[in-house]
mmJSON file of the N, C-alpha and C atoms, coordinates in Angstrom:
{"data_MODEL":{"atom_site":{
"group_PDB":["ATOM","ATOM","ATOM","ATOM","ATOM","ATOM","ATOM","ATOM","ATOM","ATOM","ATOM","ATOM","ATOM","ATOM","ATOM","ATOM","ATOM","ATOM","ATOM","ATOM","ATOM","ATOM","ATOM","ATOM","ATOM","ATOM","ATOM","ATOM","ATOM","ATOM","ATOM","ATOM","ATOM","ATOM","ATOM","ATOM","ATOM","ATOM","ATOM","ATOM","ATOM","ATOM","ATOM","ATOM","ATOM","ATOM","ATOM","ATOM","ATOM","ATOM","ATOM","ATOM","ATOM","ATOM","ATOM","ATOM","ATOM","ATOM","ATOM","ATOM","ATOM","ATOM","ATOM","ATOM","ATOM","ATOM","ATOM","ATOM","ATOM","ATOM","ATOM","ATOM","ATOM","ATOM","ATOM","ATOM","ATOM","ATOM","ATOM","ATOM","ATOM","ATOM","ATOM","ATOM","ATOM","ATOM","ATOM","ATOM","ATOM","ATOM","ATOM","ATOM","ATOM","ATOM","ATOM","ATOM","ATOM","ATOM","ATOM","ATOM","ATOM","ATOM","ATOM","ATOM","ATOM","ATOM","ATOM","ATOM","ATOM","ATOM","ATOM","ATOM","ATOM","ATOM","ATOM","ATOM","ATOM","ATOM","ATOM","ATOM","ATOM","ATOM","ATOM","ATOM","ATOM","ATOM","ATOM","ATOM","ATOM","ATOM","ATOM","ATOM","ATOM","ATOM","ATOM","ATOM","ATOM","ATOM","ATOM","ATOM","ATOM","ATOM","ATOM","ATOM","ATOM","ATOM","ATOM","ATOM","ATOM","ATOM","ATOM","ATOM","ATOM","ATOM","ATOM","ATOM","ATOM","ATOM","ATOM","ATOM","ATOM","ATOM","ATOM","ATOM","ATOM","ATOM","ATOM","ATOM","ATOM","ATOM","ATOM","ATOM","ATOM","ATOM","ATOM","ATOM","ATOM","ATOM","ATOM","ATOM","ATOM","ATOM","ATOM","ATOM","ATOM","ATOM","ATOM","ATOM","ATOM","ATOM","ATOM","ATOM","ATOM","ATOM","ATOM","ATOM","ATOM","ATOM","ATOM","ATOM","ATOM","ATOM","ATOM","ATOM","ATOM","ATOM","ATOM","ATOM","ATOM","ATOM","ATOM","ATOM","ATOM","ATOM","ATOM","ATOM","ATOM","ATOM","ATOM","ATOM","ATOM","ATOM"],
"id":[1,2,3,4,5,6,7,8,9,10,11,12,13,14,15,16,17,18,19,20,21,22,23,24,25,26,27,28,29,30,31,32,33,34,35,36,37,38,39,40,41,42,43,44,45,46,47,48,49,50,51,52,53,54,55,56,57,58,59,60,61,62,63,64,65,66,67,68,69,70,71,72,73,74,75,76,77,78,79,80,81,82,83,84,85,86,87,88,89,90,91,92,93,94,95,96,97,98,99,100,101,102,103,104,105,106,107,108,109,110,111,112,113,114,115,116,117,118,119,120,121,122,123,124,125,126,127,128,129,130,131,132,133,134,135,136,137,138,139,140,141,142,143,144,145,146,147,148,149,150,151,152,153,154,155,156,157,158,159,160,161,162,163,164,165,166,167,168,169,170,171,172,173,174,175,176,177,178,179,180,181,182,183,184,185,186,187,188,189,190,191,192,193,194,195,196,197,198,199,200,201,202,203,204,205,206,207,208,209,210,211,212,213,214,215,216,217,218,219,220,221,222],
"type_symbol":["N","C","C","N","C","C","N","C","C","N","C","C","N","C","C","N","C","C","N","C","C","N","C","C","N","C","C","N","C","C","N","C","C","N","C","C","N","C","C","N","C","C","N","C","C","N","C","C","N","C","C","N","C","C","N","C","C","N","C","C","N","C","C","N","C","C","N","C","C","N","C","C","N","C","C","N","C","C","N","C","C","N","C","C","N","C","C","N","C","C","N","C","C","N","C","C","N","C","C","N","C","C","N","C","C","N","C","C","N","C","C","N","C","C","N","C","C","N","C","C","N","C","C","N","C","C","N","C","C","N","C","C","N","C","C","N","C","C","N","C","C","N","C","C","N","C","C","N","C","C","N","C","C","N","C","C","N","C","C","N","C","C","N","C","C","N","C","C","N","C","C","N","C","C","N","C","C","N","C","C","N","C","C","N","C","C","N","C","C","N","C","C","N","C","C","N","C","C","N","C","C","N","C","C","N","C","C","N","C","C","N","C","C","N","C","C","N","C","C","N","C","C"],
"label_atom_id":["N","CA","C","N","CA","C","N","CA","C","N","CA","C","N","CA","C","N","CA","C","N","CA","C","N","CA","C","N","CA","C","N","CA","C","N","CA","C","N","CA","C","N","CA","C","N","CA","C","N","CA","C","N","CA","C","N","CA","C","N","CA","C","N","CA","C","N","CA","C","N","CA","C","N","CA","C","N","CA","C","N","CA","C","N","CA","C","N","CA","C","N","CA","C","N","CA","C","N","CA","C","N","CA","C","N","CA","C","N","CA","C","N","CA","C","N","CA","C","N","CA","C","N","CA","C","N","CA","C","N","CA","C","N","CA","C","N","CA","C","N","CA","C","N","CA","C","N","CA","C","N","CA","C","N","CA","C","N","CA","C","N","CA","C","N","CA","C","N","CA","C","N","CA","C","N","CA","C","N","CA","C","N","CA","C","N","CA","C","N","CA","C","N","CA","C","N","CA","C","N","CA","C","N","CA","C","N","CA","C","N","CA","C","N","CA","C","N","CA","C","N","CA","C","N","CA","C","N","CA","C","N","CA","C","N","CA","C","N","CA","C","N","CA","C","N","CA","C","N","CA","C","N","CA","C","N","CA","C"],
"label_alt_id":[null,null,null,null,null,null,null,null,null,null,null,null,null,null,null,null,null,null,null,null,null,null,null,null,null,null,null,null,null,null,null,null,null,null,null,null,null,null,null,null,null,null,null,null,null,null,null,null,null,null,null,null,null,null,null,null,null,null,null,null,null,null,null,null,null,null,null,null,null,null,null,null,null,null,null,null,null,null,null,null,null,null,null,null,null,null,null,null,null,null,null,null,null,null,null,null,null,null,null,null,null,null,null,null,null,null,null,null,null,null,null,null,null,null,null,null,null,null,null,null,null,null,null,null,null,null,null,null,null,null,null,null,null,null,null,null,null,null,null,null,null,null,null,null,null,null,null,null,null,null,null,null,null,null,null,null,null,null,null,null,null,null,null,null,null,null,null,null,null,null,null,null,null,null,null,null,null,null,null,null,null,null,null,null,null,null,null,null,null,null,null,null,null,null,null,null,null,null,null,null,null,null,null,null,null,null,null,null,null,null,null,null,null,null,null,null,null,null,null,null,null,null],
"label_comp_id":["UNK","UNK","UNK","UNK","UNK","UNK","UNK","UNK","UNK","UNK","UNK","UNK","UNK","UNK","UNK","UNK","UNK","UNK","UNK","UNK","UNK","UNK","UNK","UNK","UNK","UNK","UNK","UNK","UNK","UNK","UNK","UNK","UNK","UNK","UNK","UNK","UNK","UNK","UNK","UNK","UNK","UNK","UNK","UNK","UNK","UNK","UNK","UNK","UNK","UNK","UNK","UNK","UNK","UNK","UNK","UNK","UNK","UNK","UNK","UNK","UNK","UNK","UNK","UNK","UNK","UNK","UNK","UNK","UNK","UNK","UNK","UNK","UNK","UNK","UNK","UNK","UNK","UNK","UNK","UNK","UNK","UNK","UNK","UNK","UNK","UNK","UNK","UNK","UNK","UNK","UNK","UNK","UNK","UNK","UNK","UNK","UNK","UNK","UNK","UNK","UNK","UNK","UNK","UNK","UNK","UNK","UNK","UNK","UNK","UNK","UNK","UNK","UNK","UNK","UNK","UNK","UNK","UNK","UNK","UNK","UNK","UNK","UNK","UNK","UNK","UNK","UNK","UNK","UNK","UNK","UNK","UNK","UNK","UNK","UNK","UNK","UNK","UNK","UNK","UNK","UNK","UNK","UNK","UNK","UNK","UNK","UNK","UNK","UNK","UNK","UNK","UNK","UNK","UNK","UNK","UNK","UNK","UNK","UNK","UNK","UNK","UNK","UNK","UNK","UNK","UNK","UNK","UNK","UNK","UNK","UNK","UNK","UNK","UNK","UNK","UNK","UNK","UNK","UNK","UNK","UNK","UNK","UNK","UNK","UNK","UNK","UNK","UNK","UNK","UNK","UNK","UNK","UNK","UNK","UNK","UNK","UNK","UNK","UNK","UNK","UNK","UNK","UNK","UNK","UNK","UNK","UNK","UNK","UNK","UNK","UNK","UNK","UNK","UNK","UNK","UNK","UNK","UNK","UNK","UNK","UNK","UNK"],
"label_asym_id":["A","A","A","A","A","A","A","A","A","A","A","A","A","A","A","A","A","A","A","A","A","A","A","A","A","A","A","A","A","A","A","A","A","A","A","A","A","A","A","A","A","A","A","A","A","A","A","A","A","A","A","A","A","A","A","A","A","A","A","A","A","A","A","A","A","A","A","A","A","A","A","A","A","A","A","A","A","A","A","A","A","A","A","A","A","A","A","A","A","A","A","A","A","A","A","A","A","A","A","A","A","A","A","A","A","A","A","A","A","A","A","A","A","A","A","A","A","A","A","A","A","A","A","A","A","A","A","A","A","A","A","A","A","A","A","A","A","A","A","A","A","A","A","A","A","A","A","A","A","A","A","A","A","A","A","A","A","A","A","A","A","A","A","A","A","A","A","A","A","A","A","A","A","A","A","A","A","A","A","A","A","A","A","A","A","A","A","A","A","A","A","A","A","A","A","A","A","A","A","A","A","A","A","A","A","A","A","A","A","A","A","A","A","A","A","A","A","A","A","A","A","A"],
"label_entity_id":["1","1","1","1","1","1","1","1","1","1","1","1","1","1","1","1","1","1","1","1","1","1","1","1","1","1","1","1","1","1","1","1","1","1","1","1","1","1","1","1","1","1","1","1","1","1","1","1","1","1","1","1","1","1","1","1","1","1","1","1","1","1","1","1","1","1","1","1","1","1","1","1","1","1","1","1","1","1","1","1","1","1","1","1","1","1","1","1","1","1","1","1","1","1","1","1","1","1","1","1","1","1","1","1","1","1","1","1","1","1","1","1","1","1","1","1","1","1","1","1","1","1","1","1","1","1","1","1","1","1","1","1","1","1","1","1","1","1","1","1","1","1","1","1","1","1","1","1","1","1","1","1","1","1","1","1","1","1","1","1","1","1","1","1","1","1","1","1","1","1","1","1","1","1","1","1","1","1","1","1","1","1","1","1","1","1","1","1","1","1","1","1","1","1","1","1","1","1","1","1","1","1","1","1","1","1","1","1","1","1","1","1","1","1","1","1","1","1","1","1","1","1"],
"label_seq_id":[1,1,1,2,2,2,3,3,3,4,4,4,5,5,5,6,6,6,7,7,7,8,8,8,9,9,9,10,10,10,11,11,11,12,12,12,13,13,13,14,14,14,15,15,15,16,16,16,17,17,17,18,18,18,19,19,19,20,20,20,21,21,21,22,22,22,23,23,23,24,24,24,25,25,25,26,26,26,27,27,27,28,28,28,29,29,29,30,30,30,31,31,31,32,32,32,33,33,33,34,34,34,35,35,35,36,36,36,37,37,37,38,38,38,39,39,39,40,40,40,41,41,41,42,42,42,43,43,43,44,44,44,45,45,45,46,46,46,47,47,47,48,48,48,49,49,49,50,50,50,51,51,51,52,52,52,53,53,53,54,54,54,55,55,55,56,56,56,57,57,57,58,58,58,59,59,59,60,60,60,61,61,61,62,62,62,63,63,63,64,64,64,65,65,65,66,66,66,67,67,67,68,68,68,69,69,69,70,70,70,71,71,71,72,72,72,73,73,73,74,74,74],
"pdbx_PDB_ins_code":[null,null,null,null,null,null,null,null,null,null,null,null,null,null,null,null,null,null,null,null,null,null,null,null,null,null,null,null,null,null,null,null,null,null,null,null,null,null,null,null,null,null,null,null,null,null,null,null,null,null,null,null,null,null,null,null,null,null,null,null,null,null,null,null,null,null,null,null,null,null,null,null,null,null,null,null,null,null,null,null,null,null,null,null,null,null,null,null,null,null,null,null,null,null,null,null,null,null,null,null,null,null,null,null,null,null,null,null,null,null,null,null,null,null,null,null,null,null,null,null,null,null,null,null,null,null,null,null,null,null,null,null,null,null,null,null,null,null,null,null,null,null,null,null,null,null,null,null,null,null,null,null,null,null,null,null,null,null,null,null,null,null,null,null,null,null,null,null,null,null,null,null,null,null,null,null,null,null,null,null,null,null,null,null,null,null,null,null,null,null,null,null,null,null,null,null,null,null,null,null,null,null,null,null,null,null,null,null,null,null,null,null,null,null,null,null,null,null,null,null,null,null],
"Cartn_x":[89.08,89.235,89.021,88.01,87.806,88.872,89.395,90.355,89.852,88.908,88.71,89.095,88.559,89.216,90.698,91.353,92.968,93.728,92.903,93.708,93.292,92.506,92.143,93.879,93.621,94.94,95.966,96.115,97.461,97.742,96.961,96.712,97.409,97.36,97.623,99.021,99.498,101.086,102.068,102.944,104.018,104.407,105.579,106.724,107.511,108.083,108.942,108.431,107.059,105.972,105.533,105.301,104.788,105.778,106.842,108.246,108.917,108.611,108.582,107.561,105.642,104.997,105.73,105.8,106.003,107.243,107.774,109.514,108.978,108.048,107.696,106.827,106.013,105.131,105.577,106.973,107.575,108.207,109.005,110.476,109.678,108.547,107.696,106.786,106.271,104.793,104.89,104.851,105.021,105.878,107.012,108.465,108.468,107.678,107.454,107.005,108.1,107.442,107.872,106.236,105.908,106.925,106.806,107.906,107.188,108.126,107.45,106.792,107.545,106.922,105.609,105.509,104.029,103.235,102.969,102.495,101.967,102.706,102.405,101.488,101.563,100.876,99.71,99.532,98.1,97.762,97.976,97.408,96.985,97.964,96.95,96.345,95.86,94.976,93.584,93.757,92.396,91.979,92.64,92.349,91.881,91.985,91.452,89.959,89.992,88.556,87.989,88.496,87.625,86.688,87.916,87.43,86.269,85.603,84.91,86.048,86.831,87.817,88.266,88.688,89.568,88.833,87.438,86.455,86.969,87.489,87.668,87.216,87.133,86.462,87.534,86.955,88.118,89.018,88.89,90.099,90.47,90.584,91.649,92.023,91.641,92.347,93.315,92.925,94.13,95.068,95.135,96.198,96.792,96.019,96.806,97.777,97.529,98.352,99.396,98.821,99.978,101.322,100.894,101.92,102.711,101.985,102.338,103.483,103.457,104.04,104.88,104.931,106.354,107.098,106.668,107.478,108.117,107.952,108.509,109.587,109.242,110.296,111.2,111.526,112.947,113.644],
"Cartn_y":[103.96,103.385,101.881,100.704,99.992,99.045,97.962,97.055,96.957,97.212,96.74,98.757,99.316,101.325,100.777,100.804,100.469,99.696,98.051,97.757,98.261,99.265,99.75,100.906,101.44,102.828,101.81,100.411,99.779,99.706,99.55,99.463,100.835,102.01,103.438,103.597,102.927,103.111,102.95,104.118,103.713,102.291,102.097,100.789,100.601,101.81,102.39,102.265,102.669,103.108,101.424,100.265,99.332,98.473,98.61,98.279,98.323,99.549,100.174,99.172,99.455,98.461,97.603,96.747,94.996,94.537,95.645,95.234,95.461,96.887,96.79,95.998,94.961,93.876,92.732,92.466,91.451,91.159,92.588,92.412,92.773,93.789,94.441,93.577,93.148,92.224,91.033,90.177,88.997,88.319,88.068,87.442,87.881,88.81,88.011,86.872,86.562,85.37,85.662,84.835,84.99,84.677,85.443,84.972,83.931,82.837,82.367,83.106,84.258,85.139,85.952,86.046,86.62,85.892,84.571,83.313,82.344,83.257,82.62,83.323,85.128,85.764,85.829,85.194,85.604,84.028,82.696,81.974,82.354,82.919,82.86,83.848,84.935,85.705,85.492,84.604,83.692,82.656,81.994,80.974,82.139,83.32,84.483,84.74,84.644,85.291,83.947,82.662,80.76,81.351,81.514,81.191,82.63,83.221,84.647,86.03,85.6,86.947,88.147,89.274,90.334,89.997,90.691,91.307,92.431,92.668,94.101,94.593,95.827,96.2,95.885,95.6,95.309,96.745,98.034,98.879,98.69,98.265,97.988,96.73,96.002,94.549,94.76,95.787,96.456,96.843,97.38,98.314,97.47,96.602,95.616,94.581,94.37,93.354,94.155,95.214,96.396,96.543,96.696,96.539,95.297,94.222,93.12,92.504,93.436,92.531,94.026,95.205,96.107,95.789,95.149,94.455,93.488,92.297,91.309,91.228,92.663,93.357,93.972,94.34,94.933,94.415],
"Cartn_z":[82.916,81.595,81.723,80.667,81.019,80.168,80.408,79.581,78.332,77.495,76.363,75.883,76.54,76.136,75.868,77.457,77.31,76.017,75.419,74.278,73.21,73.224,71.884,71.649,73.383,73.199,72.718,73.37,73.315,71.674,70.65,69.484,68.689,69.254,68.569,69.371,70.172,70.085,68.683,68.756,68.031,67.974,67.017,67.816,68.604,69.137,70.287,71.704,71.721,72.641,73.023,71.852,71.915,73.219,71.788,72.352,73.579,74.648,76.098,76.945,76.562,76.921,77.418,76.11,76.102,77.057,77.202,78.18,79.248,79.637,81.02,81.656,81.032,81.365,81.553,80.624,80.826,81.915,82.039,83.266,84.46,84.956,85.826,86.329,85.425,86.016,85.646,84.775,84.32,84.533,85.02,85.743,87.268,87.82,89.249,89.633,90.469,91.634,92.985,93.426,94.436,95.643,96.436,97.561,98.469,99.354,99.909,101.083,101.869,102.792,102.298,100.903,100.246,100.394,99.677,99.925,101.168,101.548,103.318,104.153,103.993,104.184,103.651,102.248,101.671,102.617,102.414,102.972,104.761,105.333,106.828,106.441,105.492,105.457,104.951,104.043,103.456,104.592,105.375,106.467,107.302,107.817,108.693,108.038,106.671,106.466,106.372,106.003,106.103,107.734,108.211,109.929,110.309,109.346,109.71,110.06,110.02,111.161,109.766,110.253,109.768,107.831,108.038,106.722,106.391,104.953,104.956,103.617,103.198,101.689,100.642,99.338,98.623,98.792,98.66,98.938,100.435,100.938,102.288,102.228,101.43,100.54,99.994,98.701,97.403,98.312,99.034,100.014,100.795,101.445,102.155,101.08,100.292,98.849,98.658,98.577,98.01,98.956,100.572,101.406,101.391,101.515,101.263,100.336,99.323,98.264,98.127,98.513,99.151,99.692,101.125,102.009,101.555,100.47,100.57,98.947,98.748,97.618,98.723,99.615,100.154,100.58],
"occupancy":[1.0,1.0,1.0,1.0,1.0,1.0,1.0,1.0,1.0,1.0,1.0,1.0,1.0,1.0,1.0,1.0,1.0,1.0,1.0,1.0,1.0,1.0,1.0,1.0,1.0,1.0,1.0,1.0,1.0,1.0,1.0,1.0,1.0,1.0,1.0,1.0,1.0,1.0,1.0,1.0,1.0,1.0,1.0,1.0,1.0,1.0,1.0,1.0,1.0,1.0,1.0,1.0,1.0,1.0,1.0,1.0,1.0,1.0,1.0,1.0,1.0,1.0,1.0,1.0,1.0,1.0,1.0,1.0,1.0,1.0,1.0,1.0,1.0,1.0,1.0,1.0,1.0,1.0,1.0,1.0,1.0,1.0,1.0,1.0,1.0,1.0,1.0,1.0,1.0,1.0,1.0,1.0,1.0,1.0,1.0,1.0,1.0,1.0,1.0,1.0,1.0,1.0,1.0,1.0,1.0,1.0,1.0,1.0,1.0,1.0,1.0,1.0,1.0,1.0,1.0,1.0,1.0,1.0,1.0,1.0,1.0,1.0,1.0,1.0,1.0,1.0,1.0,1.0,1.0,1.0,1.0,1.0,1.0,1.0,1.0,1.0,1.0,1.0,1.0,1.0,1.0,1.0,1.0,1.0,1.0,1.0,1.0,1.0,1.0,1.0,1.0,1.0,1.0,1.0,1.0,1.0,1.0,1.0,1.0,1.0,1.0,1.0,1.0,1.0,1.0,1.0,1.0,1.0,1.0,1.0,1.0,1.0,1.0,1.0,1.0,1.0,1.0,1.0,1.0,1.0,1.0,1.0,1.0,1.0,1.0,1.0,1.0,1.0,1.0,1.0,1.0,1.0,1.0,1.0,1.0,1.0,1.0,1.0,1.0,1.0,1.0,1.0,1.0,1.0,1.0,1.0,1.0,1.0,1.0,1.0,1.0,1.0,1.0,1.0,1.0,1.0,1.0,1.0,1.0,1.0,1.0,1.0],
"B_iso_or_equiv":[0.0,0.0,0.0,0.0,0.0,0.0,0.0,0.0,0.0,0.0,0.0,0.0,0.0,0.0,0.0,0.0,0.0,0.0,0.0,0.0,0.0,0.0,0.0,0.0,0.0,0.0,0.0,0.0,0.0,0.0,0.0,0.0,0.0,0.0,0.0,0.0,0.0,0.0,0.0,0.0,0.0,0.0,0.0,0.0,0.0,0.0,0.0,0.0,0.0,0.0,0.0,0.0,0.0,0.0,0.0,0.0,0.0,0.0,0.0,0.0,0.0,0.0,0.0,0.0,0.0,0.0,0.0,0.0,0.0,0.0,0.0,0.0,0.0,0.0,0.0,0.0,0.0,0.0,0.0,0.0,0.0,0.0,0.0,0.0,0.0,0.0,0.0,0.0,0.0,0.0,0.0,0.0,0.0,0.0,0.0,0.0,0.0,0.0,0.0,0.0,0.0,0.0,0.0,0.0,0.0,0.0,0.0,0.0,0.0,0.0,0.0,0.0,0.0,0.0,0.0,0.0,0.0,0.0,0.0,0.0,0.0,0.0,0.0,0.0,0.0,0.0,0.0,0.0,0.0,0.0,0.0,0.0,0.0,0.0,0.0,0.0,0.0,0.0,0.0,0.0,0.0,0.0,0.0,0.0,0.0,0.0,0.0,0.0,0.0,0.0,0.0,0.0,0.0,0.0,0.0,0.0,0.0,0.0,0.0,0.0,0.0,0.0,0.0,0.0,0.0,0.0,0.0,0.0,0.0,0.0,0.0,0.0,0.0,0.0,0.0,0.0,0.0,0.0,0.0,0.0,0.0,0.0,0.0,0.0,0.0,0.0,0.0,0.0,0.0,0.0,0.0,0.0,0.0,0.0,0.0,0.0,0.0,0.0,0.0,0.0,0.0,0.0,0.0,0.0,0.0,0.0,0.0,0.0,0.0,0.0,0.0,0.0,0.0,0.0,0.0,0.0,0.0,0.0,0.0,0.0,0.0,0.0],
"pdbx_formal_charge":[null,null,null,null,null,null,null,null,null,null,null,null,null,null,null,null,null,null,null,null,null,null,null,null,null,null,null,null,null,null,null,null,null,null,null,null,null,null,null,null,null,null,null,null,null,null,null,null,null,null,null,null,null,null,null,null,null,null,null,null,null,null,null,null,null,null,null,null,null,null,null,null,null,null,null,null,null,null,null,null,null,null,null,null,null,null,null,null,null,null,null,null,null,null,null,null,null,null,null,null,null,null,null,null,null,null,null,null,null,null,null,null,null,null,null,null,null,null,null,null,null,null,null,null,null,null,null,null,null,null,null,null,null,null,null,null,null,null,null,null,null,null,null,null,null,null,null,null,null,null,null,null,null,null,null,null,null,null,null,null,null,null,null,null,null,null,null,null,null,null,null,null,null,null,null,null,null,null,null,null,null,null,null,null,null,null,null,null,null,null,null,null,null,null,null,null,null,null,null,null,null,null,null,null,null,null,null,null,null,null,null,null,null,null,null,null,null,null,null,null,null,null],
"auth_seq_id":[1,1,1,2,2,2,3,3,3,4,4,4,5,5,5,6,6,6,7,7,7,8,8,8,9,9,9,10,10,10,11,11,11,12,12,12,13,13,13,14,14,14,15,15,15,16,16,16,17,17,17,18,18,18,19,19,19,20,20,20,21,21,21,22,22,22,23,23,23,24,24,24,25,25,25,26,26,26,27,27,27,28,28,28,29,29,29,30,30,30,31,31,31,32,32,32,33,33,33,34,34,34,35,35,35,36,36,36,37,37,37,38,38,38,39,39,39,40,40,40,41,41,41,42,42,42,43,43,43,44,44,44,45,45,45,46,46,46,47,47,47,48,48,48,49,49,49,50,50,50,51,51,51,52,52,52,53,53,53,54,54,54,55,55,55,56,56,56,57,57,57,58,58,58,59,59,59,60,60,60,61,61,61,62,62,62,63,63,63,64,64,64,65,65,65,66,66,66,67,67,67,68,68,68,69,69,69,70,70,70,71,71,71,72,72,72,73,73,73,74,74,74],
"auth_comp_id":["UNK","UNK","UNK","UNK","UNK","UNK","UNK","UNK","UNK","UNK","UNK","UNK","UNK","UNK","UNK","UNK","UNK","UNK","UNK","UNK","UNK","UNK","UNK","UNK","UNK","UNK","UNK","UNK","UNK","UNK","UNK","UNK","UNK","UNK","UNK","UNK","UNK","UNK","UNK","UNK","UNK","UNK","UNK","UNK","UNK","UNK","UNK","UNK","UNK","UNK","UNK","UNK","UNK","UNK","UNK","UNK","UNK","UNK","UNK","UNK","UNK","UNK","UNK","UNK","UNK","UNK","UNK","UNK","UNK","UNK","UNK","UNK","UNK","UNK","UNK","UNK","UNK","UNK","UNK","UNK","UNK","UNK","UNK","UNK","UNK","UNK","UNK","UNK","UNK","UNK","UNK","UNK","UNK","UNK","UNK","UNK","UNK","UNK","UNK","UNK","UNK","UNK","UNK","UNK","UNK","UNK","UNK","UNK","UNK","UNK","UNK","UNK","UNK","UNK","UNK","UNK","UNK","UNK","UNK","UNK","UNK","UNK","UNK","UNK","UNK","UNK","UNK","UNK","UNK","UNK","UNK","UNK","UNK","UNK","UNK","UNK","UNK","UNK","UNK","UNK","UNK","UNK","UNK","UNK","UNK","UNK","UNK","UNK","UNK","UNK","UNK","UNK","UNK","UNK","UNK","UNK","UNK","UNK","UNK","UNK","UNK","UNK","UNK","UNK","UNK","UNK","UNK","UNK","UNK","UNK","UNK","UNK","UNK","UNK","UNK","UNK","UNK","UNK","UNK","UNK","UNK","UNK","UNK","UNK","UNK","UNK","UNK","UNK","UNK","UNK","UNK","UNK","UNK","UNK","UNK","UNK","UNK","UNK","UNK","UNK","UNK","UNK","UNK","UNK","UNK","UNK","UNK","UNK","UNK","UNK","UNK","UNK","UNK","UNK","UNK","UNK","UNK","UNK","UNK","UNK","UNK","UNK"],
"auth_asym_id":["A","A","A","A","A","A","A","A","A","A","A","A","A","A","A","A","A","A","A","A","A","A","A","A","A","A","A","A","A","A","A","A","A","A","A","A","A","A","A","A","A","A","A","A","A","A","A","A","A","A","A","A","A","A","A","A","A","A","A","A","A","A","A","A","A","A","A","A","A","A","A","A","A","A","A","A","A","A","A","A","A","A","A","A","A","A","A","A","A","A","A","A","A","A","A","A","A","A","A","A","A","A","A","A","A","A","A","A","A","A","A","A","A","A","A","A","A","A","A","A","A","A","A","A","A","A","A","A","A","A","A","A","A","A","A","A","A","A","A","A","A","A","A","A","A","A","A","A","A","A","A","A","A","A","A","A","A","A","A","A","A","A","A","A","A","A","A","A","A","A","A","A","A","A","A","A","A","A","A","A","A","A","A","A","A","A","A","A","A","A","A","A","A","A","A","A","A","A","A","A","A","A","A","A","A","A","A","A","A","A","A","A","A","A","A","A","A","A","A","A","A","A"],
"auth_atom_id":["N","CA","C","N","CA","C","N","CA","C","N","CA","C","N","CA","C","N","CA","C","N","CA","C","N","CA","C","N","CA","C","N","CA","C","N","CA","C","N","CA","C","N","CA","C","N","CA","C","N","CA","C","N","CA","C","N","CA","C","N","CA","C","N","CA","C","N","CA","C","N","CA","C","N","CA","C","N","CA","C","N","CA","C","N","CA","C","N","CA","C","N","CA","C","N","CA","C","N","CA","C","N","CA","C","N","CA","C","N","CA","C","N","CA","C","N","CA","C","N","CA","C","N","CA","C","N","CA","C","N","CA","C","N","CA","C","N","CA","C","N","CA","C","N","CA","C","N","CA","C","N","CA","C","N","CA","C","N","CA","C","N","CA","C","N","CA","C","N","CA","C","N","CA","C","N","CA","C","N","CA","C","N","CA","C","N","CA","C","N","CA","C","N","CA","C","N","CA","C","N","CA","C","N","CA","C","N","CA","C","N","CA","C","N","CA","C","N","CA","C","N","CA","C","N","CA","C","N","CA","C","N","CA","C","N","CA","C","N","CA","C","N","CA","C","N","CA","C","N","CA","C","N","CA","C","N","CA","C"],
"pdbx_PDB_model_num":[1,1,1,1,1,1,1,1,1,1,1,1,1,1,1,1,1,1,1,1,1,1,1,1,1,1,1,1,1,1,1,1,1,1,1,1,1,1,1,1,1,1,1,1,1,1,1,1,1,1,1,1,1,1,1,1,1,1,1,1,1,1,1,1,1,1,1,1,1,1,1,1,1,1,1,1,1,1,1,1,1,1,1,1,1,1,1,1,1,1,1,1,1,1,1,1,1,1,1,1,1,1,1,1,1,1,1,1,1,1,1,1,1,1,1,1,1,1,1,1,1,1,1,1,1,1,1,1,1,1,1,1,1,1,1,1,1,1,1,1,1,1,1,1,1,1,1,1,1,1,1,1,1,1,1,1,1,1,1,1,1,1,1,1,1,1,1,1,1,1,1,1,1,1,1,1,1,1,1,1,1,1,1,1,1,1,1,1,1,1,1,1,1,1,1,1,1,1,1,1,1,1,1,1,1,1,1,1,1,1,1,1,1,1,1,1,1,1,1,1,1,1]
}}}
């Protein structure tokens, strides 16, 4: 589904449904911050790929972020 599909669905929510949305974007995604142990990790990881080293496809990127930012939620 491409983002412009998605806000069309976001559009045919109820107010309840909207209402759910808008709390889970707020409290879920939008009021994180970054840890400094996240932050630290993405920087020596961008200085790894400056310097040529550790290339990977964006899905073993996504996955690696993904661990990343698991770990520094526990």
């Amino acid at each position: 589904m491409s983002f412009a599909e998605l806000l069309e669905e976001v559009k045919n929510l109820n107010p309840s449904e909207k209402a759910a949305l808008r709390s889970f974007l707020s409290e879920d995604l939008l009021n994180q911050e970054e840890s400094e142990e996240l932050l630290a990790r993405l920087d020596a990881d961008v200085a790894a790929a400056d310097a040529g080293n550790n290339i990977y496809t964006i899905e073993e990127t996504r996955e690696m972020v993904r661990n990343v930012v698991a770990r520094s939620r526990r």
